[in-house]
C-alpha positions in Angstrom: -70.6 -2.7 45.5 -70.5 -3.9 41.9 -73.3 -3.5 39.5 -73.7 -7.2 39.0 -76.0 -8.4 41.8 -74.8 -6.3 44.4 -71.6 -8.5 45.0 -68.4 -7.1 45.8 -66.0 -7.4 42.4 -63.2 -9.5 43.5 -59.7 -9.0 41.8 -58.0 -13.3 42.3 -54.3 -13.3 42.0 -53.2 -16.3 40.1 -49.2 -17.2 39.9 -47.9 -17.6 36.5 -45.4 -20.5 35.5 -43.0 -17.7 35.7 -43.3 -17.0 39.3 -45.3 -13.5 38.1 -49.2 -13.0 39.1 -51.7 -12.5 36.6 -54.9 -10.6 37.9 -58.6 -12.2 36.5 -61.9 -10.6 37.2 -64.3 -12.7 39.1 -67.5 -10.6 39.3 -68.9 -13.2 42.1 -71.9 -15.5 42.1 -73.6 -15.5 38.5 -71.6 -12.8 37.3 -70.7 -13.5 33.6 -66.8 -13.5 33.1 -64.7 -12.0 30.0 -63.9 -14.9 28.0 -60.5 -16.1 28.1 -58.3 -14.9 25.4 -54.9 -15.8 24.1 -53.5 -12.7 25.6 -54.1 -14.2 29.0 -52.7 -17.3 28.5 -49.3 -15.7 27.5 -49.4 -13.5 30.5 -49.9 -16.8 32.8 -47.4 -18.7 30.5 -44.9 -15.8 30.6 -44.6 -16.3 26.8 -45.6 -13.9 23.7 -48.3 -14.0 21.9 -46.9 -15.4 18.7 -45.8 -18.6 21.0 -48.9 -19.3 22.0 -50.1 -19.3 18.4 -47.4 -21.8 17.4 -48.1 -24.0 20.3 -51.8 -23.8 19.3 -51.2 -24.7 15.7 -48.1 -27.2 16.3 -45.2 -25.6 15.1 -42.1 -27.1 15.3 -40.0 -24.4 16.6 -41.2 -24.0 20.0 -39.1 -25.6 23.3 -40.1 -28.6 24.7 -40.3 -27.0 28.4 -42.4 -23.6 27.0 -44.6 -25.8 24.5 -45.9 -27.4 28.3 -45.9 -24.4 30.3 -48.3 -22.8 27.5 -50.1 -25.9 27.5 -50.7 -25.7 31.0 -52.2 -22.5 30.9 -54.4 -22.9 28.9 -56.2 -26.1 30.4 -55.8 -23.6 34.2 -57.8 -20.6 32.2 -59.8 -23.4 30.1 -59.3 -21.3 27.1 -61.2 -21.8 23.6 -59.2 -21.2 20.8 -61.0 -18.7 18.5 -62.1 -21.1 15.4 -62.7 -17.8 13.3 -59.6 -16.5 14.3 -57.4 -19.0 13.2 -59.0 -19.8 9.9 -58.3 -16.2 9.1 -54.6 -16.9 10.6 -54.4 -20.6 8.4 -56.8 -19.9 5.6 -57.9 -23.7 7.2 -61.0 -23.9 9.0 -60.8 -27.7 9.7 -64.2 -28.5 8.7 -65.8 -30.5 5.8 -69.1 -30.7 4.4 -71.5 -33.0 4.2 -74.5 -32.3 1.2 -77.2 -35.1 2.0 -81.3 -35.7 1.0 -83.6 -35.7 3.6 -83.9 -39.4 3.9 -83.7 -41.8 7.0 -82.9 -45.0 4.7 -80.6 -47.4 5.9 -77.5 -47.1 3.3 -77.5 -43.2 3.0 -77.7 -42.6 6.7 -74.6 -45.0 7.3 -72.9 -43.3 4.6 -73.6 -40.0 6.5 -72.4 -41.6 9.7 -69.4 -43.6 8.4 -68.0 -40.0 6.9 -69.0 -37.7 10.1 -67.2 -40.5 12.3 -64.3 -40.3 10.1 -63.8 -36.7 10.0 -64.1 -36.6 13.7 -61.5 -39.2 14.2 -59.2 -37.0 11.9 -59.8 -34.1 13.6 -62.3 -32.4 11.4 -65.5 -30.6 12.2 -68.1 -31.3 10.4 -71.3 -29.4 8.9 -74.0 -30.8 7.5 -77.0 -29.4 5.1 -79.7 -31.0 3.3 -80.7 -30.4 -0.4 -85.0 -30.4 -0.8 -85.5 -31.2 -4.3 -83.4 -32.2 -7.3 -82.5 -29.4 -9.0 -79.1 -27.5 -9.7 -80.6 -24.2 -7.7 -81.1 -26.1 -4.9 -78.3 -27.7 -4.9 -76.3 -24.6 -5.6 -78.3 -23.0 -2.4 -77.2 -25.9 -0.1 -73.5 -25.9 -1.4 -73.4 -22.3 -0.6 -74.6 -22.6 2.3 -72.0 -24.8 3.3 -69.5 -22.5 1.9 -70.6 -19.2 4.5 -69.6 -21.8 7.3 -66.0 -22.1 6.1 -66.1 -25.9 4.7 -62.9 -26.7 3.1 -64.3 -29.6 1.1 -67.3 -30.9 0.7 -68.8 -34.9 0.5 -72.6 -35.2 -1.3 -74.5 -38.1 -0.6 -77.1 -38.3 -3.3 -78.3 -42.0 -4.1 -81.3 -41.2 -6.6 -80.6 -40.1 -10.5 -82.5 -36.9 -10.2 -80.1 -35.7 -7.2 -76.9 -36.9 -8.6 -77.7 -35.2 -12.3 -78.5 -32.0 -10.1 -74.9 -32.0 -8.5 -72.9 -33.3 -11.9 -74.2 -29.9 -14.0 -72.9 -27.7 -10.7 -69.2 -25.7 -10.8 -68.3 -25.5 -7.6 -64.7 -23.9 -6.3 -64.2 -26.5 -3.4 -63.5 -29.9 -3.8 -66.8 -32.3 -4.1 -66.2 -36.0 -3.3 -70.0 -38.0 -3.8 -70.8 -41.1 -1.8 -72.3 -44.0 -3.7 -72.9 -42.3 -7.1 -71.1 -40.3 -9.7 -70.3 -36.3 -8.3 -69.1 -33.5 -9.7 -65.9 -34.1 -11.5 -65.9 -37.5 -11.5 -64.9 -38.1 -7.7 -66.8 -40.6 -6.2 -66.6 -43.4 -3.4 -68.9 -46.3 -3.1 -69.6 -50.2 -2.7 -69.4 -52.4 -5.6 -72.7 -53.4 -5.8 -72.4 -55.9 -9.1 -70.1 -57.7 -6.9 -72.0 -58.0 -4.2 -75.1 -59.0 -5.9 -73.2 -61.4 -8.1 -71.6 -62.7 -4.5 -75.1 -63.7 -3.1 -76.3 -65.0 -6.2 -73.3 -67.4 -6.5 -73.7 -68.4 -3.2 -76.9 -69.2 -3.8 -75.9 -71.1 -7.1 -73.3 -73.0 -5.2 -75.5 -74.7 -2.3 -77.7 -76.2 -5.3 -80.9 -74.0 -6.2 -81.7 -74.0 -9.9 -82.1 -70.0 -10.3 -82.2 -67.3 -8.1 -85.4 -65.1 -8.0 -84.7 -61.4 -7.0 -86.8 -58.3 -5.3 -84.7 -55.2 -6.5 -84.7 -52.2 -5.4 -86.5 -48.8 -7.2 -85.1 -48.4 -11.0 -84.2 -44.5 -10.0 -81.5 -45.8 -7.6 -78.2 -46.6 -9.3 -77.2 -48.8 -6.8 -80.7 -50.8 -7.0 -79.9 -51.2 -11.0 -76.2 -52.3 -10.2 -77.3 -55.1 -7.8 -80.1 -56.3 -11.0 -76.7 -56.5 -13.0 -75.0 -58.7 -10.8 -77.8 -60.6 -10.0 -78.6 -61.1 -13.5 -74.9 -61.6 -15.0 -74.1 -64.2 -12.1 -77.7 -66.2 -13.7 -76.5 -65.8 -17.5 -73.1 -66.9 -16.8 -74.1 -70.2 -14.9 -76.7 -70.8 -17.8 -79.3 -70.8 -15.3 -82.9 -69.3 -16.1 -83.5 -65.4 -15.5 -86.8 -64.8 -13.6 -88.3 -61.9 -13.9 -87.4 -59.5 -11.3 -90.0 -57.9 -9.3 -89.5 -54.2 -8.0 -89.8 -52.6 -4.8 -89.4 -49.7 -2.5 -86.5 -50.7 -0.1 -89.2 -51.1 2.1 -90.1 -54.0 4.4 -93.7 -54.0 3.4 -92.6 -54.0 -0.2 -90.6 -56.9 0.6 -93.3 -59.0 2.1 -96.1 -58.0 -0.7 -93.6 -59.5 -3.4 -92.9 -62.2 -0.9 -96.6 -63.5 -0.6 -96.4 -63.2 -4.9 -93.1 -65.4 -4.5 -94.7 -68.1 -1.7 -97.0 -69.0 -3.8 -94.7 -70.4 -6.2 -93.7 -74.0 -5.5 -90.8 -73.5 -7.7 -89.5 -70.8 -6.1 -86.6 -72.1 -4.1 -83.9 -68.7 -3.6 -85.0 -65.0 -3.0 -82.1 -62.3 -3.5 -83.2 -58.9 -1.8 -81.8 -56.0 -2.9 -81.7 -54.9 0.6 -82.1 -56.3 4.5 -85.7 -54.6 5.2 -87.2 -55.6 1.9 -85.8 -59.0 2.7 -87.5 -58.8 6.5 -90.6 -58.7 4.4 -89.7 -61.9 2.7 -89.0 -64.0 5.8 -92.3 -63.1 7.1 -94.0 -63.3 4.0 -92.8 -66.9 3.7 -93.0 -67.9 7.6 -96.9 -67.1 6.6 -97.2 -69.2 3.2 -95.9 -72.0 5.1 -92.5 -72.1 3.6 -89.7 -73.1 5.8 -86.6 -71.1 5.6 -83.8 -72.6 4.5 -85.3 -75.5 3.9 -87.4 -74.7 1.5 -86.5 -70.9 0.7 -83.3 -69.7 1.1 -83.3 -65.8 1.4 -80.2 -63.5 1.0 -80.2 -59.5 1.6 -77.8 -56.9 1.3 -76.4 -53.8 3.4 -76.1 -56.2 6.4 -78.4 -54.0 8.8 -77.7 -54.2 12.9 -80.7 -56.7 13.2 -79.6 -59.1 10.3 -78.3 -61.4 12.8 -81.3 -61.3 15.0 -83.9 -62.0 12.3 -85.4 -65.4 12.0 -83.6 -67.3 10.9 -80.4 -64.6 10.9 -80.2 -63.3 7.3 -77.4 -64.0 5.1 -76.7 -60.9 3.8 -74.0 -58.8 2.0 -72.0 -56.5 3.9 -71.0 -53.1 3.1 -68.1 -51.5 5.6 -69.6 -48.0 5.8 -66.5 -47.0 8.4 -64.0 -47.7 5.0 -66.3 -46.0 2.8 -66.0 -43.2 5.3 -62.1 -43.4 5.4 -62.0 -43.4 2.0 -63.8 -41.0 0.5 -62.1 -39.1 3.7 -59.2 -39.5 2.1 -60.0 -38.4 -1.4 -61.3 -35.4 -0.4 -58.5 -34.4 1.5 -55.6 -35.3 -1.5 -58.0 -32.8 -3.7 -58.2 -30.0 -1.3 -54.3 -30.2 -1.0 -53.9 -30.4 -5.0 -52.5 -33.6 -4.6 -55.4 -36.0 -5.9 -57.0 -36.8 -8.8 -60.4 -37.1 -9.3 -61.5 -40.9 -9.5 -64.0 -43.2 -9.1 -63.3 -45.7 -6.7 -65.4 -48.9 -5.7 -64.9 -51.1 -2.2 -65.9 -54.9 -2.4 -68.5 -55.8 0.0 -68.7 -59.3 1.9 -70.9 -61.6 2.3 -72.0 -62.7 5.5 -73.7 -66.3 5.5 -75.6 -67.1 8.1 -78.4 -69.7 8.7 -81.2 -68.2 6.4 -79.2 -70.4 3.2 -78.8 -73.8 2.8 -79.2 -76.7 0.2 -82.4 -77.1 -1.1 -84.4 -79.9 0.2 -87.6 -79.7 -1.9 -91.5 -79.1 0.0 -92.1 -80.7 2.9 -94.3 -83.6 3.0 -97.6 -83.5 4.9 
């Protein structure tokens, strides 16, 4: 009797593609079972060792006819290559990085998802660690931390000045790519956010309104301070007056306390939001007041948030395509982990996305 349970070992005889049979321990019911290794595939493949690394990394120099019979033993033994193992083999561990703040905002997490979903869909692993606070030790910490697991490059997603000065003062000997702000190096990926603020305000320019208040986003964020720009250039450059811009949190309660302040003003005729949640706030904040949107109010966003189309009236927003930034900053990463990139900043135009929450002024309604 075997030691495991007190069921009988069995010995199962499995034909190879080669007409041999390859033995394979089967200690029973809830035995555990040697994990498969490469030396049992080429036994049931009848190949060597060496070809079953070359059919596992995709060398070219393997036949057709063995490249399949190796490939169909090791979906019959389900074998696992060993990810260690081959890195040590490749010096290529096939994973990235991803260096992120704790933070479950809109824009950042999409930026997290958008890169993860891009890796994946390249073939990459991908391992992700957070940084605490804003300061070069702990952002030395987390990139070494990332560095133990094998990361061949790494993207940061810091969105707040304090973070992003952190990572600029760090040497790091991997590649560094930063999402949305300036990184390390130089190499960065992100939106064009004057653009898109000087897309909604134009827009809102265009249908008729005389100036275009805005709710902007905190003054720490350098993407909130590039969608002021926009907004502001776009006013300066129609000659239209420049309203004071009020300041918020990204928040949807911000959004509707600086809405009620906007409501009240009979003048006030277009609202630019810095962001979708903060301009949530607004519609209710005006739906309140009394003020009909578009009618009366016409209120653009920006990020272009799953409910946008849902809200009431469905928000005319600007559109950033988190899936390219992915792709691209992808792509960057990888030219400068192969030596053949250089480090750049590079900027994707969003798009505006009208929708019924705009529309030519008519003035107050009568009662």
């Amino acid at each position: 009797m075997s030691s495991t349970g007190g069921w009988p070992e069995r010995v199962r005889g499995e034909p190879a593609a080669n007409g041999r049979v390859v033995s394979v321990v089967d200690g029973g019911l809830g035995a555990r079972r040697r994990p498969t290794a490469m030396a049992d595939v080429a036994r049931l493949a009848g190949v060597s060792h060496m070809t079953v690394s070359r059919v596992l990394n995709d060398h070219p120099n393997v036949r057709p006819e063995t490249r399949q019979r190796v490939l169909d033993a090791i979906r019959q033994l389900d074998f696992r290559p060993n990810s260690a193992a081959r890195t040590l083999a490749t010096r290529r561990s096939n994973t990235l990085g991803v260096l992120a703040v704790d933070t479950t905002l809109f824009g950042p997490a999409s930026m997290v998802y958008g890169f993860e979903q891009a890796a994946r869909e390249a073939g990459y692993f991908v391992a992700m660690t957070s940084v605490r606070s804003p300061t070069p030790a702990s952002v030395v910490h987390a990139l070494n931390r990332l560095r133990d697991q094998g990361v061949e490059g790494v993207v940061a997603i810091m969105p707040q000045d304090a973070w992003a000065a952190a990572l600029r003062t760090v040497t790091f000997d991997l590649p560094v790519v930063a999402i949305g702000g300036g990184g390390a190096g130089g190499a960065a990926v992100g939106v064009d956010n004057v653009a898109g603020a000087a897309m909604a305000t134009e827009h809102l320019l265009r249908l008729g309104h005389p100036t275009v208040h805005h709710i902007a986003g905190p003054p720490t964020w350098p993407e909130a301070r590039e969608r002021m720009t926009g907004w502001r250039a776009s006013l300066e450059a129609a000659g239209a007056p420049v309203p004071e811009a009020l300041i918020g949190t990204w928040s949807a309660r911000s959004g509707y306390e600086l809405g009620r302040r906007l409501a009240k003003d009979p003048s006030v005729t277009a609202i630019f939001c810095a962001n979708d949640h903060m301009a949530l706030g607004v519609l209710r904040a005006l739906t309140e007041a009394h003020r009909r949107v578009p009618e009366e109010v016409s209120v653009v966003g920006f990020d272009d948030i799953p409910e946008a189309p849902f809200m009431i009236p469905p928000l005319t927003t600007v559109r950033q395509d988190f899936a390219a930034l992915g792709r691209k900053s992808l792509h960057l990463l990888r030219e400068l982990a192969a030596g053949t990139g250089v480090a750049s900043s590079q900027r994707l135009v969003p798009e505006l996305k009208v929708r019924r929450s705009t529309a030519r002024p008519s003035g107050p309604r009568l009662s």
